[in-house]
VOTILUM-640719 format. One record per residue (C-alpha): residue number from 1; chain; x negated, y, z negated. Coordinates in steps of 0.02 Angstrom, whole numbers, plus 32768, in hexadecimal, padded with zeros to 4 digits. Each point is the difference from the previous one (the first is absolute). Layout:
% residues N
<n:NUM, chain:A, c1:X, c2:Y, c3:Z>
...
//
This chain:
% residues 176
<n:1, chain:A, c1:8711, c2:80CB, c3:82D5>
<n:2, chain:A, c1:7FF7, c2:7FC3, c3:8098>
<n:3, chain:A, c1:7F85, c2:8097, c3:804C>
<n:4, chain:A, c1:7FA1, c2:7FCD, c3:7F70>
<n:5, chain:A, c1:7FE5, c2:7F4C, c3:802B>
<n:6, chain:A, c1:7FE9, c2:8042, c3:80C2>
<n:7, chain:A, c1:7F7C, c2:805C, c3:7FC8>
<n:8, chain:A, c1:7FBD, c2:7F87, c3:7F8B>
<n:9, chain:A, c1:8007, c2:7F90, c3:809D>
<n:10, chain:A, c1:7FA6, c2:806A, c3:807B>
<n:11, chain:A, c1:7F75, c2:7FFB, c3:7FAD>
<n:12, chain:A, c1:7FE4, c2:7F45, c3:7FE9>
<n:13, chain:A, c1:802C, c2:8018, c3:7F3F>
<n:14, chain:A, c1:7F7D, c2:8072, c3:7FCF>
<n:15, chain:A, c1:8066, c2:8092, c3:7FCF>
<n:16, chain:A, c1:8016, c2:800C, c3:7F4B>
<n:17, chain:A, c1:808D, c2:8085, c3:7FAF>
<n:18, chain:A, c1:7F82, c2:80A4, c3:801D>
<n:19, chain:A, c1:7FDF, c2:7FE1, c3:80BF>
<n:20, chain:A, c1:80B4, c2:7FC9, c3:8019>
<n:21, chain:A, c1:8026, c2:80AA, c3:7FB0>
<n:22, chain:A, c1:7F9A, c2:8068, c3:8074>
<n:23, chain:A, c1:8043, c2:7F9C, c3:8098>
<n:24, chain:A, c1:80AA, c2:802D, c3:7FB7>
<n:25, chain:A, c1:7FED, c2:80A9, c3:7FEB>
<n:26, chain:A, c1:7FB0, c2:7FFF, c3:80A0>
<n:27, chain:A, c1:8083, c2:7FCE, c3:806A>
<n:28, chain:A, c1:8069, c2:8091, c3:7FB0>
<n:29, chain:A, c1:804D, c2:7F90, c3:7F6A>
<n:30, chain:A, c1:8027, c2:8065, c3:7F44>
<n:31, chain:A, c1:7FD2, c2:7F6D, c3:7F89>
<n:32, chain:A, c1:7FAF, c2:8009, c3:7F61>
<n:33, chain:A, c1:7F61, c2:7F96, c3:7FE5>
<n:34, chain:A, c1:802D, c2:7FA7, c3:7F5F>
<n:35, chain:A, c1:80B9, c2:7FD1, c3:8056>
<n:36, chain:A, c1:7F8B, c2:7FA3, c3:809C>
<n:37, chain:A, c1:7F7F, c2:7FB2, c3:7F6B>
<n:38, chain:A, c1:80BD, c2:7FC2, c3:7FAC>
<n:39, chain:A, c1:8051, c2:7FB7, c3:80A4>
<n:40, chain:A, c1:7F41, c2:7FAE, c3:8043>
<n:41, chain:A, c1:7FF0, c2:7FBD, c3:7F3F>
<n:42, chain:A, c1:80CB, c2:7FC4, c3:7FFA>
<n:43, chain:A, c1:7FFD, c2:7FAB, c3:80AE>
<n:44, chain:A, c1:7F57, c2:7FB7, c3:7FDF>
<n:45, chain:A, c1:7F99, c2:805E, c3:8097>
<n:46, chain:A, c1:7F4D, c2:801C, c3:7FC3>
<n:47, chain:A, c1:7F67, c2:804B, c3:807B>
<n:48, chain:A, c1:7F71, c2:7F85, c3:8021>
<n:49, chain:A, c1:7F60, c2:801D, c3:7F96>
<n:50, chain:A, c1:7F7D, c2:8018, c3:8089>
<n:51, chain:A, c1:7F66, c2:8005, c3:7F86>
<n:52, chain:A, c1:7FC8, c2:7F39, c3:7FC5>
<n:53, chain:A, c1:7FD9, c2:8005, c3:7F47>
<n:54, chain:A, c1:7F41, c2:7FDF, c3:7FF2>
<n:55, chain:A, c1:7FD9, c2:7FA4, c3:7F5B>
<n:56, chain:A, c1:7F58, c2:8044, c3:7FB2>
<n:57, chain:A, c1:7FE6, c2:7F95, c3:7F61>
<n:58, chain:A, c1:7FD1, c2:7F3F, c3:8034>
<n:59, chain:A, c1:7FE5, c2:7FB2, c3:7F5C>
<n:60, chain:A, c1:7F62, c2:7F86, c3:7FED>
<n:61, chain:A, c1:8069, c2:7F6C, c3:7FA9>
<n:62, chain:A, c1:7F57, c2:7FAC, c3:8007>
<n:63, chain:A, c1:7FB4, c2:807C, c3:7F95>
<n:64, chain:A, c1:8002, c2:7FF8, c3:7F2D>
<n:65, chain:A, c1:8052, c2:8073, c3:7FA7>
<n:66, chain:A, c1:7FB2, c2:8091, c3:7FAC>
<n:67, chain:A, c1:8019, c2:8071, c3:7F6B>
<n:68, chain:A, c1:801A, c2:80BD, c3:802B>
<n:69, chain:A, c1:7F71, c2:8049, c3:7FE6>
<n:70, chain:A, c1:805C, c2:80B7, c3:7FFA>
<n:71, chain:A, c1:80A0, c2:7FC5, c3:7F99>
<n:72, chain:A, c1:806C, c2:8070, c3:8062>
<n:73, chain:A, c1:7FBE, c2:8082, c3:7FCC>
<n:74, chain:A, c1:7FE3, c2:8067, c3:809D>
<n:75, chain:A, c1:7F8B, c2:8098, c3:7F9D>
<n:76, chain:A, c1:7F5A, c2:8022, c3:7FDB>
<n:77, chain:A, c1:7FA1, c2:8087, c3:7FA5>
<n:78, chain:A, c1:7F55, c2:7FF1, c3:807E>
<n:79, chain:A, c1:7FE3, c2:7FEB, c3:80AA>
<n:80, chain:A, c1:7FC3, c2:7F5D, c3:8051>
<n:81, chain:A, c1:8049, c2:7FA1, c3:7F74>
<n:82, chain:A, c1:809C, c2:7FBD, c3:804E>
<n:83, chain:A, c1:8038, c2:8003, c3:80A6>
<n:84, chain:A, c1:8097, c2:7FA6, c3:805B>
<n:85, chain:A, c1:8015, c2:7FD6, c3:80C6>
<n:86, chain:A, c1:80A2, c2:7FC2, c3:8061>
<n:87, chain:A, c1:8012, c2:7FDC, c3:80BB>
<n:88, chain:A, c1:8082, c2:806A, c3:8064>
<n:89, chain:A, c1:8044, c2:7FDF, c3:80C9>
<n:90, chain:A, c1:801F, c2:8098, c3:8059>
<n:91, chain:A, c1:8065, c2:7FED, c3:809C>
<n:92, chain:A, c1:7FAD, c2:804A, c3:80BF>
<n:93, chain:A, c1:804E, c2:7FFA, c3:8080>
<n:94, chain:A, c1:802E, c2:7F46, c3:8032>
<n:95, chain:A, c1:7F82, c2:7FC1, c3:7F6B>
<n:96, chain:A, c1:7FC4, c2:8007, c3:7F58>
<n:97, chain:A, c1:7F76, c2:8036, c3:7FA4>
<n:98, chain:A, c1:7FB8, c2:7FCF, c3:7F58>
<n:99, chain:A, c1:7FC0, c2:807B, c3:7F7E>
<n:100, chain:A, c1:7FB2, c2:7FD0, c3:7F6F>
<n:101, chain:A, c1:7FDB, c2:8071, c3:7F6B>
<n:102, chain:A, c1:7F90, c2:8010, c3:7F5E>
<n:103, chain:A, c1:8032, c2:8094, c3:7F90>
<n:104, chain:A, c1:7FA7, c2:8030, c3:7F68>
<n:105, chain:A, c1:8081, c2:800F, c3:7F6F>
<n:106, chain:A, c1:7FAB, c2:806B, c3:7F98>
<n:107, chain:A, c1:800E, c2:80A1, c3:8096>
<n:108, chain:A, c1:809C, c2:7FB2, c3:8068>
<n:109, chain:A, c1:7F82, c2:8012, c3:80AB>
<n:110, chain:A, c1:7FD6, c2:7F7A, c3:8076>
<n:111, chain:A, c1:7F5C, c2:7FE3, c3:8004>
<n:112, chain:A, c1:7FF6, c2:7F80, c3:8084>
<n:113, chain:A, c1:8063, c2:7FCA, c3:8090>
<n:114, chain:A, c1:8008, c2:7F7D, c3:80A9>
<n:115, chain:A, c1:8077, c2:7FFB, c3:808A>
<n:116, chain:A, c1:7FFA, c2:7F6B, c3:806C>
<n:117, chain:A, c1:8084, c2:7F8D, c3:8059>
<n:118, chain:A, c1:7FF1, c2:7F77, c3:7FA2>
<n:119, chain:A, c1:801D, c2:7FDE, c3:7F46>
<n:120, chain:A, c1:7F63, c2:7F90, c3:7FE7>
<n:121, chain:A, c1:7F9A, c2:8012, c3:7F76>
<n:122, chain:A, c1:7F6F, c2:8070, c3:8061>
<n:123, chain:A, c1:8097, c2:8075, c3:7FF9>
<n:124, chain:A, c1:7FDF, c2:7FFF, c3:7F42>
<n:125, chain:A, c1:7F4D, c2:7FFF, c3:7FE6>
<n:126, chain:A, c1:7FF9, c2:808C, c3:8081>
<n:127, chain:A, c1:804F, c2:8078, c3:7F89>
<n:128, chain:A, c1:7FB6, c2:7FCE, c3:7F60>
<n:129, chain:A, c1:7F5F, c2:801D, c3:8052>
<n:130, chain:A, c1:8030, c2:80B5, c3:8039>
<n:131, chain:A, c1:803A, c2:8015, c3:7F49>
<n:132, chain:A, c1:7F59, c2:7FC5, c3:7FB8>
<n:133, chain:A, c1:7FA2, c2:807C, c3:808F>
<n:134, chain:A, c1:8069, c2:8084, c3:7FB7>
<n:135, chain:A, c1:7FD5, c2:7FF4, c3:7F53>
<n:136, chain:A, c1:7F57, c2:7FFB, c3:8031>
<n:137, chain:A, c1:7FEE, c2:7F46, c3:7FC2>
<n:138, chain:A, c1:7FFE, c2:8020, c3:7F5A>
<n:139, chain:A, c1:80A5, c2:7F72, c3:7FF3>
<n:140, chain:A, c1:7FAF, c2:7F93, c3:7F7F>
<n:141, chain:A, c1:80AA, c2:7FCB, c3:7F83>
<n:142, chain:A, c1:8081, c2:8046, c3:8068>
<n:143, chain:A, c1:80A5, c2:7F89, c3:7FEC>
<n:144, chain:A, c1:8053, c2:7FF9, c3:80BE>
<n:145, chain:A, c1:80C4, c2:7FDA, c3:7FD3>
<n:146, chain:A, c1:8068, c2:7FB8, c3:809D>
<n:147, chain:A, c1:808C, c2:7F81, c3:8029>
<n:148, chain:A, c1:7FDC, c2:7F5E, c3:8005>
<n:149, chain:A, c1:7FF4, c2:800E, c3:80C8>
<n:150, chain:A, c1:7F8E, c2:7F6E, c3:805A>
<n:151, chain:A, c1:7F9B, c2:8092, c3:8037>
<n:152, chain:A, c1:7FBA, c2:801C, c3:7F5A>
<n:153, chain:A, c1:7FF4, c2:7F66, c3:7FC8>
<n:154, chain:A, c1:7F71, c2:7F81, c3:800C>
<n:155, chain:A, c1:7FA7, c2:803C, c3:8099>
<n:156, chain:A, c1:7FF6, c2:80A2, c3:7FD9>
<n:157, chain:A, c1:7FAF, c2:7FF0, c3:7F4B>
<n:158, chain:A, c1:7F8D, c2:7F83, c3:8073>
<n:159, chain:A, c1:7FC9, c2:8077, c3:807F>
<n:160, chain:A, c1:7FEF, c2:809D, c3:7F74>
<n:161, chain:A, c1:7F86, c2:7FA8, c3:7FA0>
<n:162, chain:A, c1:7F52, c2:8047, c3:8018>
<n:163, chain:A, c1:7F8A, c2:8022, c3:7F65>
<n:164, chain:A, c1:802B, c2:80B1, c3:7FD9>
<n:165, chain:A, c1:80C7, c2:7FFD, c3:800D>
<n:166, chain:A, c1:8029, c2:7F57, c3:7F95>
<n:167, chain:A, c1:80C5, c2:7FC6, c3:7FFB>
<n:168, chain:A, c1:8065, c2:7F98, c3:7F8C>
<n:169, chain:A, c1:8063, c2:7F67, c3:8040>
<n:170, chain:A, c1:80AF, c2:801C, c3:800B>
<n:171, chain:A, c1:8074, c2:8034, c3:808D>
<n:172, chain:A, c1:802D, c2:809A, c3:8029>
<n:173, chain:A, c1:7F97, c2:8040, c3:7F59>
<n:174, chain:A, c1:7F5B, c2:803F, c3:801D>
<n:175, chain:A, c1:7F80, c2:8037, c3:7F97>
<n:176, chain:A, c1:7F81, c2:8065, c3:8057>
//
């Protein structure tokens, strides 16, 4: 135990039960991994968590609520009838990127994508407008299904309003 909390130690508390393993075994010591996880989890000794959490959905608590337009039902017999869109973060090196998606549910493809640095709403409306490119603009009734994120709420439906791609009111429910 107490190499384990010298190790532990060493490394400012960042070791969790695999690297203290490999340090173990390292330094010539026969120990079984699950008997280090036991004596870490019994003596309360836990590695630090290095990555931060990044939250994706924001909720627009100013927006009104909306009826889903899909019903949970995630299928669809044609293309360009429904499609749904979420934001990821992917970690690089020392920062994070945002991807956001729209993927048609009739074929399970993306059909549009953006990668920025930001999660503002441009983030959004860039990848819906790939999607519509890819289709070839031929959108018109297409139901967009997403979280209730502030990124698809009012200012999006705002700023994807011209004449030939009408929306419905609602966050994070889009009718194309």
């Amino acid at each position: 135990m107490r190499e384990i909390r010298s190790i532990h130690a060493e490394h400012q508390g960042a070791y969790g039960a695999p690297r203290v393993h490999a340090e173990l075994c390292a330094r010539g010591r026969r120990i079984n991994r699950k008997r280090v996880t036991r004596l870490m989890r019994i003596n309360h000794i836990v590695g630090r968590h290095l990555r931060k959490k990044q939250r994706t959905t924001i909720a627009d608590r100013t927006a009104l609520p909306v009826p889903d337009l899909v019903m949970r039902d995630f299928n669809a017999d044609t293309l360009n009838t429904r499609w749904c869109g979420d934001i990821t973060y992917i970690a690089v090196g020392g920062t994070w990127l945002y991807l956001a998606t729209v993927i048609d549910i009739c074929s399970r493809r993306v059909v549009g994508w953006s990668i920025a640095d930001h999660m503002r709403t441009s983030l959004v409306t860039d990848a819906i407008k790939m999607a519509v490119a890819t289709r070839g603009g031929r959108v018109r009734g297409v139901v967009f299904h997403t979280d209730r994120g502030a990124q698809y709420s009012g200012r999006l439906r705002r700023g994807m309003r011209p004449a030939r791609h009408p929306t419905q009111h609602g966050p994070g429910r889009l009718e194309l």
